[in-house]
N, C-alpha and C positions, 0 to 999 in steps of 0.2 A: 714704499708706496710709489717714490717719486720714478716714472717713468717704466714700470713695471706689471702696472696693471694691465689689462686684455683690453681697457679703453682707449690705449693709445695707439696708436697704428703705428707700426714699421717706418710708413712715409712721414709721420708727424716726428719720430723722434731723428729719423734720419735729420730731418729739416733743422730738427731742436739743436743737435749735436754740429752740426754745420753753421749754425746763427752764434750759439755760443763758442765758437772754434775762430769764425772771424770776428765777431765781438772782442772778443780776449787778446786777438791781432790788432787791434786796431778801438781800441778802449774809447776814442772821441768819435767814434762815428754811433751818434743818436739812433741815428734807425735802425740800427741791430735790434737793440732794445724792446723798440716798436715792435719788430716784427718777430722778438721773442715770446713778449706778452702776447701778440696778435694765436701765436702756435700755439702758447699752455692755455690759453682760454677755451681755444679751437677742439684742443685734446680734453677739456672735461677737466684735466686735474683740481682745477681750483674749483668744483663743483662738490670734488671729495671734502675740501676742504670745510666748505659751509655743514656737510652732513658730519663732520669731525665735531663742530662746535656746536650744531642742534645737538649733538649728543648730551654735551654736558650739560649738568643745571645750572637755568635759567638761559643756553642758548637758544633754545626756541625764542623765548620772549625778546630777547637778542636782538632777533631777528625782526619779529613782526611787530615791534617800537622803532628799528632804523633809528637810532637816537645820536647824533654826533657828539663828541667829547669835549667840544673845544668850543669858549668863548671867543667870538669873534671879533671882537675890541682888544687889538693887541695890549695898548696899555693898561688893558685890564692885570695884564700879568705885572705889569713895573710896579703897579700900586698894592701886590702881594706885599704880607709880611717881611722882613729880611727870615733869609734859610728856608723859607716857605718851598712848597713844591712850586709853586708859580711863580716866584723870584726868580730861583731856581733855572726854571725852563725860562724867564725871560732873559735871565743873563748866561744862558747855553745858547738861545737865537742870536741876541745881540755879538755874542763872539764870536761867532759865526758867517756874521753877516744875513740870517735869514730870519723871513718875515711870513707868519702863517696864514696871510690873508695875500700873497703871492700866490698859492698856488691855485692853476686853472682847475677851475669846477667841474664837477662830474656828475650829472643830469644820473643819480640815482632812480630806476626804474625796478632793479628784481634786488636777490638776495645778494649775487655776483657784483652787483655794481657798485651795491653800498658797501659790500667787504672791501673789495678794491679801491675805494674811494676812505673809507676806515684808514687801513692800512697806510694811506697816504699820510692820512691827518698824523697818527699815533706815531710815525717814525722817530720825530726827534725826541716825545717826551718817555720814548722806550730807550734814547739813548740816555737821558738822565736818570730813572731808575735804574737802568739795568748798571750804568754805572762805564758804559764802554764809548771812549771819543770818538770822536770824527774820521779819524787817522784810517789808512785803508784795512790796518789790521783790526781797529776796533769797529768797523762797520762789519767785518769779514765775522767778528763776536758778536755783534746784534743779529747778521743774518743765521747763525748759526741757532741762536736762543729761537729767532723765530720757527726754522727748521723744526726744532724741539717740539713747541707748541703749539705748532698747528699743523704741520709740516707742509709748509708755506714754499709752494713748487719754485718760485722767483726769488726764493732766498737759496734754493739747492744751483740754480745758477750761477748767482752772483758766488757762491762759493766757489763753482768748478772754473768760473773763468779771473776770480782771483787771483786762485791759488795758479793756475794755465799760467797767466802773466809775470806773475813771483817767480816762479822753475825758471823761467827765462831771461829775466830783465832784472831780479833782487832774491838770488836762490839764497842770501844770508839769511831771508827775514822769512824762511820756510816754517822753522821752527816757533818761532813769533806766531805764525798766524795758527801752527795747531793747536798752539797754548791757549789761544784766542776762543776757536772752534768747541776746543773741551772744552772750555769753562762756558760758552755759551750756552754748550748743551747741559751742563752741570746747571746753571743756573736755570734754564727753562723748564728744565727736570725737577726743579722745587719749589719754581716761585709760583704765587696765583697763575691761573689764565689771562695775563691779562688783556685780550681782547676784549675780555665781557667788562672792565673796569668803567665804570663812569667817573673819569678825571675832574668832573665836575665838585664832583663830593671831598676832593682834597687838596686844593687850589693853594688855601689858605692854610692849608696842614704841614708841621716841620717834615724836611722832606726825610729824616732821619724816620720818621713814627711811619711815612708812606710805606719807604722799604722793610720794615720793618711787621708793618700789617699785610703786606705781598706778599713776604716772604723771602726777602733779601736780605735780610740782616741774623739769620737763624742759623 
């Protein structure tokens, strides 16, 4: 899908391939970034996206609830059970150094804006189900699972200008990150969807039973 549809114009992917080409030169400069998202949004692809997950059931209602997943009292998570999925997630932020009421708001208006703004929320507690660190290889396996499961155009990036940067500056850890890639699509390929999860429902839940009821532990 990504980049092959008759929606995206010659000039949009031209651009795409050129942002992620100096992106991957030059990994600190932020505004690549910008101006990658500014191009896939531009091109429609994340548009396919939302009609990928009205498909499945209960996407539609998905949608027209726009429900966020996350309690916005961080220490709401500290005072989870021990092992809890919400310990859990608070002692993957705390080690991290990050904090979920940092990040800047996103004046949700249509179906695109709340996914994008989703997607923002759900990152890190997809990095503790899914099971995959911080490390560049283990983002390199989150972005791959998301690939999977929605086929998440800003996750086919961050893959091509990873792996762009590895060939060149770390060709040992090439193999690392396919190992990475398979098993993300391995995993996305069995577990729930979990875009449509309400994290709400399992805060207080051993986070052994979470993966477990998703489809990680099977």
């Amino acid at each position: 899908m990504f980049l092959g549809g008759e929606e995206v114009t010659n000039l949009q992917k031209t651009q795409l391939f050129y942002q992620i080409l100096r992106g991957a030169l030059n990994p600190n400069d932020v505004s690549r970034s910008v101006k990658i998202g500014n191009i896939i949004r531009a091109s429609g692809l994340t548009e396919e996206v939302v009609k990928r997950i009205k498909a499945q059931p209960g996407g539609v209602e998905f949608f027209s609830e726009k429900r966020l997943s996350f309690n916005p009292d961080f220490k709401f998570y500290s005072q989870c059970p021990p092992e809890s999925l919400g310990r859990v997630y608070f002692n993957h932020l705390t080690s991290n150094g990050l904090n979920p009421n940092d990040l800047d708001g996103v004046k949700v208006m249509d179906d695109l804006s709340f996914l994008g703004n989703l997607m923002r929320q759900v990152h890190d507690i997809w990095h503790v189900v899914t099971g995959f660190d911080t490390s560049i290889s283990g983002e390199i396996g989150l972005q791959a699972f998301q690939a999977k499961q929605l086929g998440w155009p800003f996750s086919m990036v961050a893959i091509g200008g990873g792996c762009f940067i590895t060939l060149f500056k770390a060709p040992e850890k090439i193999e690392e990150f396919i190992d990475q890639i398979s098993l993300g699509q391995a995993l996305g390929e069995k577990a729930k969807l979990l875009i449509l999860v309400d994290w709400n429902l399992y805060w207080e839940t051993p986070i052994d039973e979470v993966k477990t009821e998703l489809g990680f532990n099977r």
